[in-house]
C-alpha angles and dihedrals in degrees: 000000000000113000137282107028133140138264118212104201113199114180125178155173117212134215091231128321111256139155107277094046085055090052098041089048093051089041092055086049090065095046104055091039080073101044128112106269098011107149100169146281151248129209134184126180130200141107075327127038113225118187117169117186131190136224140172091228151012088250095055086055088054099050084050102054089047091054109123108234083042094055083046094054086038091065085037088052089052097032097051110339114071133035083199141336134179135210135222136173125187138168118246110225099161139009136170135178137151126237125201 
């Protein structure tokens, strides 16, 4: 990914893990896969949820929040889905790894 470009962290803690989380989850994937800016994204599930999603720009990450499915799965999250989650966004100046 070209530098810099943004991380969205959403960490969370459900309800309960159930169906229609799994497939909103999966749908919301898709869209913003297809979605202006969209460079990837990470997950990790356990006793806490971690999705980190990457954009080229602060606007691309506003567009994404007001689309429409994902406004939907955002008062579902509040309504049934989380007993809590929290939001970061932070600009990615450096990274590093190493790959075999």
């Amino acid at each position: 990914m070209e530098l810099p470009y943004y991380a969205v962290i959403f960490t969370s803690k459900q309800t309960s893990v159930n169906r229609d989380y799994q497939m909103a989850a999966q749908h919301l994937e898709e869209l913003a896969q297809g979605m202006s800016g969209f460079l990837g994204i990470d997950h990790a599930r356990a006793d806490i949820g971690i999705t980190i999603s990457y954009w080229k720009t602060l606007e691309d990450i506003a567009r994404w929040k007001a689309q429409r499915d994902h406004q939907e799965a955002q008062k579902k999250g509040k309504s049934q889905w989380y007993e809590q989650y929290r939001v970061r966004i932070c600009k990615v100046e450096r990274e590093y790894g190493f790959d075999r």
